[in-house]
C-alpha positions in Angstrom: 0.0 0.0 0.0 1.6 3.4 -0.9 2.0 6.2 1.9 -0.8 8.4 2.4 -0.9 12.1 1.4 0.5 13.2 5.3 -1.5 16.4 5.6 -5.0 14.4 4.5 -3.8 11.6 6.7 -3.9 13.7 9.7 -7.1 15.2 9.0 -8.6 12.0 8.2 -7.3 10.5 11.7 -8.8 13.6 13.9 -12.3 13.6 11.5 -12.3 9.3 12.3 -11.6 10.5 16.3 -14.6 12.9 16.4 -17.4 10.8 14.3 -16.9 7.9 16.7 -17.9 10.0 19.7 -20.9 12.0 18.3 -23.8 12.5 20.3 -25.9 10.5 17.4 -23.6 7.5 17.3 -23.0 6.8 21.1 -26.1 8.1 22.9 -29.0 5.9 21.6 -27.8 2.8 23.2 -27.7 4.2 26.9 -31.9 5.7 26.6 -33.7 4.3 29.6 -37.0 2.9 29.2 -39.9 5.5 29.2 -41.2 5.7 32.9 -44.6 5.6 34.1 -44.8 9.1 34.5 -43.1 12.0 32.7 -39.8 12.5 31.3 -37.9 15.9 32.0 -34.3 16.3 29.9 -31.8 18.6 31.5 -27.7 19.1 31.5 -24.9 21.3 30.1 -22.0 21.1 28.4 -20.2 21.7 24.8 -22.3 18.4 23.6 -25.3 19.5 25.9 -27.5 20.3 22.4 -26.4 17.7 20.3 -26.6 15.2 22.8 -30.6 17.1 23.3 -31.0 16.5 19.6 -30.2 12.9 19.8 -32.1 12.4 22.7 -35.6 13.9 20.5 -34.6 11.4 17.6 -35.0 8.6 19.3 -37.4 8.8 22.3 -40.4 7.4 22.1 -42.6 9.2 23.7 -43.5 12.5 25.8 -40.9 14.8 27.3 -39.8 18.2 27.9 -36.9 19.9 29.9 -33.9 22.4 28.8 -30.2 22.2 28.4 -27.2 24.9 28.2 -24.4 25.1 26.1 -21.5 26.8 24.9 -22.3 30.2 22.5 -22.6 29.0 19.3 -22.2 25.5 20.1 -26.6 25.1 19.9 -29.1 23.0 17.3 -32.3 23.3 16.6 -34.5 21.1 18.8 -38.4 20.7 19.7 -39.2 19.8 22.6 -36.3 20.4 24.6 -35.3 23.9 25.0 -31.3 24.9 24.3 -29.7 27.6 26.3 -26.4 29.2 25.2 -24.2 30.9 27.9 -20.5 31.3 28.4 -17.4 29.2 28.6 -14.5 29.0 30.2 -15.9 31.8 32.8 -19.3 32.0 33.5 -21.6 34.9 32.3 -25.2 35.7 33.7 -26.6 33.7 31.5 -25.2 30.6 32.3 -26.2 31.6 35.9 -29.8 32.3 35.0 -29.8 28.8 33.0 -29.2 27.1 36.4 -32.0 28.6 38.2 -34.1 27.8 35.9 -33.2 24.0 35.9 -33.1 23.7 39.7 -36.6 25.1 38.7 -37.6 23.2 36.0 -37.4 19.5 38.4 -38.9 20.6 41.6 -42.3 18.7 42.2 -41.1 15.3 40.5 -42.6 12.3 42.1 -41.1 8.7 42.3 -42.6 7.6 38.7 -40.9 10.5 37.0 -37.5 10.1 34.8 -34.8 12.5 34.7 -32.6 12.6 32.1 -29.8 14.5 32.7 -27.1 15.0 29.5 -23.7 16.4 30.5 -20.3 17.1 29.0 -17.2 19.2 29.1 -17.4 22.8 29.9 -21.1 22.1 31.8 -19.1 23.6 34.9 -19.1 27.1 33.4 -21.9 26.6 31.7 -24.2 25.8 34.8 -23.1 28.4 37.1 -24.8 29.0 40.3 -23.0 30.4 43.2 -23.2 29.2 46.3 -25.4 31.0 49.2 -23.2 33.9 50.0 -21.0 34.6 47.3 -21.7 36.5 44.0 -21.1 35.7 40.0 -18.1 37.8 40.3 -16.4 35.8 42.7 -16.4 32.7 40.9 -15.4 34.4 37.7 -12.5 35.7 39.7 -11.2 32.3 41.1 -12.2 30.6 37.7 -9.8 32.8 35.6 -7.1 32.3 38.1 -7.5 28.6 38.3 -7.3 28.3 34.5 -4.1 30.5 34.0 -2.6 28.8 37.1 -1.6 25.3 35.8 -3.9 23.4 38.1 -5.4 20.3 36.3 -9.1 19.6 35.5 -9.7 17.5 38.8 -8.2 20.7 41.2 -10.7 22.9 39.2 -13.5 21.2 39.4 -13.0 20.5 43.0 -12.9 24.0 43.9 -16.1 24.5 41.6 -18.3 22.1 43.2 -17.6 23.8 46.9 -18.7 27.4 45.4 -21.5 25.8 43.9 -25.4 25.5 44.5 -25.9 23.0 41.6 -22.6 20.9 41.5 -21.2 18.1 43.3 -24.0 16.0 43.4 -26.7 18.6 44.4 -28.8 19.2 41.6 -29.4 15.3 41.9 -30.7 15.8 45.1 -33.5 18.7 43.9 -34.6 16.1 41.7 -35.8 13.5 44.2 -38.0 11.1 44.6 -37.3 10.8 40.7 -35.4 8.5 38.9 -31.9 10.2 37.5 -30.3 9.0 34.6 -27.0 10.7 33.8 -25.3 10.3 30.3 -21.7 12.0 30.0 -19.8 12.3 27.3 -16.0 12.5 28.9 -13.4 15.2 28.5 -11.4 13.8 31.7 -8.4 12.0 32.0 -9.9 8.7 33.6 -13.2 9.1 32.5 -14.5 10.3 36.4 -18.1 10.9 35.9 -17.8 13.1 39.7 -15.7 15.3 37.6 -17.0 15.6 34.4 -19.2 19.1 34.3 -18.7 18.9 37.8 -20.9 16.2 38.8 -23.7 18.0 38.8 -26.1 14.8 39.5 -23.5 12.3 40.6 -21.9 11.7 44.6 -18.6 14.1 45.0 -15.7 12.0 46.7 -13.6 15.3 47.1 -14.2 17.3 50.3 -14.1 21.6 51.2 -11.0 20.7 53.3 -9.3 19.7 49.3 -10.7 22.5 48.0 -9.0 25.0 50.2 -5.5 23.2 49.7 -6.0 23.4 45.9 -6.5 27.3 46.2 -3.6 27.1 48.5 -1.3 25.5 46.4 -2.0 27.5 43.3 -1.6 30.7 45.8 -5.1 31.8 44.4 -6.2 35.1 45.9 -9.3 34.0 47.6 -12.2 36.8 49.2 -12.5 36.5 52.8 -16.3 35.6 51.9 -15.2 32.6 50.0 -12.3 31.0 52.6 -15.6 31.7 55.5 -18.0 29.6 53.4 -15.1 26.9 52.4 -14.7 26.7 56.0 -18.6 25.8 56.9 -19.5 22.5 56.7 -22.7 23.5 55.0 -20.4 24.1 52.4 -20.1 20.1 52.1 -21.3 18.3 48.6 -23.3 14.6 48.9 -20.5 11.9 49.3 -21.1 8.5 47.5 -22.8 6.4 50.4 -25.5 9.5 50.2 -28.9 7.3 50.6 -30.5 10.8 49.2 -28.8 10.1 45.4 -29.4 5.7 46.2 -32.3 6.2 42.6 -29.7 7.9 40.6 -27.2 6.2 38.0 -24.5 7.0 35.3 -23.6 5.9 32.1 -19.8 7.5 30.4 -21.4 7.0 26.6 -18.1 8.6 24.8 -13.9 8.7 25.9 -10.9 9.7 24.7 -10.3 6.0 24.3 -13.3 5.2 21.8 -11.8 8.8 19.8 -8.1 7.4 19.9 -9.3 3.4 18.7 -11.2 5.2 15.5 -8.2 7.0 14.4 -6.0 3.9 15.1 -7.9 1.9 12.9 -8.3 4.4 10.1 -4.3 4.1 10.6 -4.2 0.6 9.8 -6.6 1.1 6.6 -4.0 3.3 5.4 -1.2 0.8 6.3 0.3 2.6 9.3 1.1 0.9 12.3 -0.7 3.0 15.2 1.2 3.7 18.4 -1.1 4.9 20.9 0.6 5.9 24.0 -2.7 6.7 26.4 -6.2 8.4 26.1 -5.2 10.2 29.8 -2.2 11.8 29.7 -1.8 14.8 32.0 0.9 17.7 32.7 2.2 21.1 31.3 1.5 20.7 27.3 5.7 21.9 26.7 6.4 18.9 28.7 4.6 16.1 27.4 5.4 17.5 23.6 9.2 17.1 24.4 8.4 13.5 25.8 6.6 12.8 22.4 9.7 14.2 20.2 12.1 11.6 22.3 9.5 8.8 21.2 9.5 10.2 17.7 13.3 10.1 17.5 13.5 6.6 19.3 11.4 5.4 16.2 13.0 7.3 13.7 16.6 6.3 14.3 15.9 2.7 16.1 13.0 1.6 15.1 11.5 0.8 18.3 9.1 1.0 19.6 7.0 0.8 16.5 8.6 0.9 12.9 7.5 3.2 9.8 5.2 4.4 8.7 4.1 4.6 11.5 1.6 7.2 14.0 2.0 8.2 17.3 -1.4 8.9 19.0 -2.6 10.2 22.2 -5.4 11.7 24.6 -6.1 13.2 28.0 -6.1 16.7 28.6 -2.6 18.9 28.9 -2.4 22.1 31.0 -0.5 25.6 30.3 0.7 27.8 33.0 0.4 30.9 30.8 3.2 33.1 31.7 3.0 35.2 28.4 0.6 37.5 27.5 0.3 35.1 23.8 -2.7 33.4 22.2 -3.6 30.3 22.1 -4.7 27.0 24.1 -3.3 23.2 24.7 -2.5 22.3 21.3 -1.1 25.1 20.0 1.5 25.1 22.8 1.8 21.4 22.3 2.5 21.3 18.7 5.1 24.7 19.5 7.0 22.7 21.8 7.4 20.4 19.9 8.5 22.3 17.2 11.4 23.6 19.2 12.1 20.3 20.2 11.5 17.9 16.8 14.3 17.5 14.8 13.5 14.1 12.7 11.2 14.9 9.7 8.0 13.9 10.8 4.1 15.7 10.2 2.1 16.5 13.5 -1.0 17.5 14.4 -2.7 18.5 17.7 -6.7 19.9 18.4 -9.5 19.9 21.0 -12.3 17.7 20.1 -14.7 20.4 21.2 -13.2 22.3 17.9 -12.0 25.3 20.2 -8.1 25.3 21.3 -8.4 27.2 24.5 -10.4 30.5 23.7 -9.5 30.6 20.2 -11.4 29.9 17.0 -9.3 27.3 15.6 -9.3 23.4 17.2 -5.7 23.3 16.8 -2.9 23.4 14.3 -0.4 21.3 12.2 2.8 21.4 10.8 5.5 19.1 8.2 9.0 18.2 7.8 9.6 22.0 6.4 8.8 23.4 10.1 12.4 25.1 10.5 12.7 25.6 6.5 9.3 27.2 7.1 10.3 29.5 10.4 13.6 30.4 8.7 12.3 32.1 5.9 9.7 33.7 7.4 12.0 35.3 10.2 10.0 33.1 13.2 11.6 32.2 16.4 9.3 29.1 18.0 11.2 29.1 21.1 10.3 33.3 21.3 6.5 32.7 20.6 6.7 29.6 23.1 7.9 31.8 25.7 4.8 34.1 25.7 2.4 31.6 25.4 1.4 32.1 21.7 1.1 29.4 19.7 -2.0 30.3 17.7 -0.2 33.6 16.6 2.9 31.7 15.4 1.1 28.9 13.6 -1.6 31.5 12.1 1.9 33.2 10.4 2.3 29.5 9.0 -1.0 29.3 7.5 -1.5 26.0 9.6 -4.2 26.9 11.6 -7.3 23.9 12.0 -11.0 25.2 12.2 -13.3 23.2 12.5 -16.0 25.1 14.1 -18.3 23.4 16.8 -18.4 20.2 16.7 -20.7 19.2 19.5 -19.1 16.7 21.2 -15.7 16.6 24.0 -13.6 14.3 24.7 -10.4 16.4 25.2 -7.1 16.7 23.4 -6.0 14.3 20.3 -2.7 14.5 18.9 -1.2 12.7 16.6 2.3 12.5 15.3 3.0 10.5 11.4 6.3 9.4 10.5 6.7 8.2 7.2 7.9 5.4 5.9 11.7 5.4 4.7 
């Protein structure tokens, strides 16, 4: 079999990674059975709409209810109404939104079904602060908790402690109803406590955590926020809760199931697949200059896979943004490891949600030409690297990805092609 076009063969990997975790493809095999009595949809998230949509197409039956996603991130639905709010820090809207869902399932009895749809970014987008503390103060520690490096478990922790909704306790405004939770997973491990902050499942993690997270990230916190972390009302419903004993959870979509699709497209293009973990963790620099020793390994040893082969992985990165640059996880992944990289090789790095950080681009790419590439066009990746500016350094190299929404999150995929020799 001859070698594939490279740049096509990394866009046909990443397009194989997000069909097989679409809303439409994994959600209809997890639909409960229709209860006795009626059936109210709610939940948040990036895939919160498409996930409503799916939910419409295949229920038979009565229901109603109301989810909240990302700006521009809604479809059209009709029964089920779609929210849109903000993400990473919460607006008004998204604050509104939760109100309105605590709302929406008070007065359920013990024949009612809940169906409750979640993904990643549902903690921002379902934003209710806690009794006591304001909007502001949660966009305050949000935005410091996202620049500071702390990964998705820290955040998440703190959020469900400021929260009225997380952790567990919109689950409990729900009762005596059955809850049915269906999360498509943007967290290394696949935790469904952590995913959109577990906003109907039992929270393991405790206020006493919360406070050490803030303390290690040396996160300015109000003296309004330490005095409620320090109440024990401040507590979310732990896992032997009998209050949550009629709710379950179903993970319908992973990083895994995303990385297996785009190792067997590999395979149908005759390149061995190397996939080194749907969970990997820590600053983005790092794990790209762990990646570029694997790449060299291969390229000069042949171990431990042989070209043409693909290096592939998941999980979600972090960036402690020191820079005042643009650009999110994979565009300081793929800059890394274009200082780094010095065997010819194509690479690619995106966010399944199709949004690299705050940006309008998923992610980037580059070829074998990278330094041919920087030199004639006068730039310095280690310089953009040091300000945090990856999307401004590949938009100069025309590499850019955009893929606009694409309704579903399971994290970072990257994927590294070595050609054969």
């Amino acid at each position: 079999m001859s070698t594939p076009d490279p740049r096509q063969f990394l866009r046909g990997l990443f397009d194989a990674a997000l069909a097989a975790v679409s809303p439409a493809l994994c959600l209809p095999a997890y639909l409960p059975a229709r209860p006795p009595g009626r059936t109210v949809v709610i939940g948040a998230g990036k895939a919160a709409a498409a996930m409503a949509a799916a939910v419409e197409a295949r229920w038979d039956g009565e229901l109603s209810g109301m989810v909240v996603t990302r700006y521009g991130h809604g479809v059209p639905t009709k029964k089920i109404r779609v929210v849109e709010a903000a993400h990473p820090v919460p607006d008004a809207a998204g604050q509104q939104a939760a109100e309105e869902m605590l709302t929406l399932v008070q007065g359920l009895s013990a024949d009612d079904l809940v169906l409750c749809l979640i993904s990643g970014g549902g903690s921002s987008l379902l934003a209710l602060p806690a009794p006591g503390l304001t909007l502001a103060d949660k966009q305050a520690i949000n935005r410091a908790l996202l620049k500071s490096g702390a990964n998705i478990h820290e955040i998440n922790c703190v959020r469900k402690h400021l929260s009225a909704i997380k952790g567990g306790r919109l689950a409990l405004a729900c009762a005596p109803a059955r809850v049915v939770t269906l999360g498509i997973s943007d967290i290394p491990g696949d935790d469904a406590s952590v995913i959109a902050s577990g906003p109907t499942v039992a929270d393991p993690t405790t206020r006493e955590q919360a406070q050490a997270i803030l303390g290690k990230y040396r996160i300015e916190v109000p003296p309004r926020v330490l005095a409620h972390l320090k109440s024990p009302g401040c507590e979310t419903p732990k896992p032997d809760d009998p209050r949550l004993a009629r709710c379950e959870t179903h993970v319908i979509a992973t990083a895994q199931q995303a990385l297996q699709a785009a190792a067997a497209y590999a395979r149908q293009q005759g390149v061995a697949p190397l996939v080194l973990g749907d969970s990997i963790e820590g600053e983005s620099r790092d794990v790209a200059y762990v990646h570029a020793a694997i790449a060299r390994q291969i390229f000069h040893h042949g171990e431990p896979a042989r070209r043409p082969c693909v290096i592939l992985s998941g999980g979600e990165t972090t960036v402690t943004v020191r820079g005042h640059g643009r650009g999110g996880r994979a565009a300081e992944f793929l800059l890394a490891l274009a200082t780094t990289l010095d065997v010819p090789a194509w690479a690619l790095a995106c966010d399944t949600d199709g949004i690299d950080g705050t940006e309008d681009n998923a992610g980037a790419w580059f070829g074998p030409d990278i330094r041919a590439r920087c030199a004639a066009l006068d730039l310095n990746p280690a310089e953009y690297l040091n300000r945090n500016d990856g999307y401004s350094f590949f938009s100069a190299l025309g590499t850019l990805i955009h893929t606009g929404p694409t309704r579903t999150n399971v994290n970072d995929f990257r994927a590294i092609f070595l050609p054969a020799p």
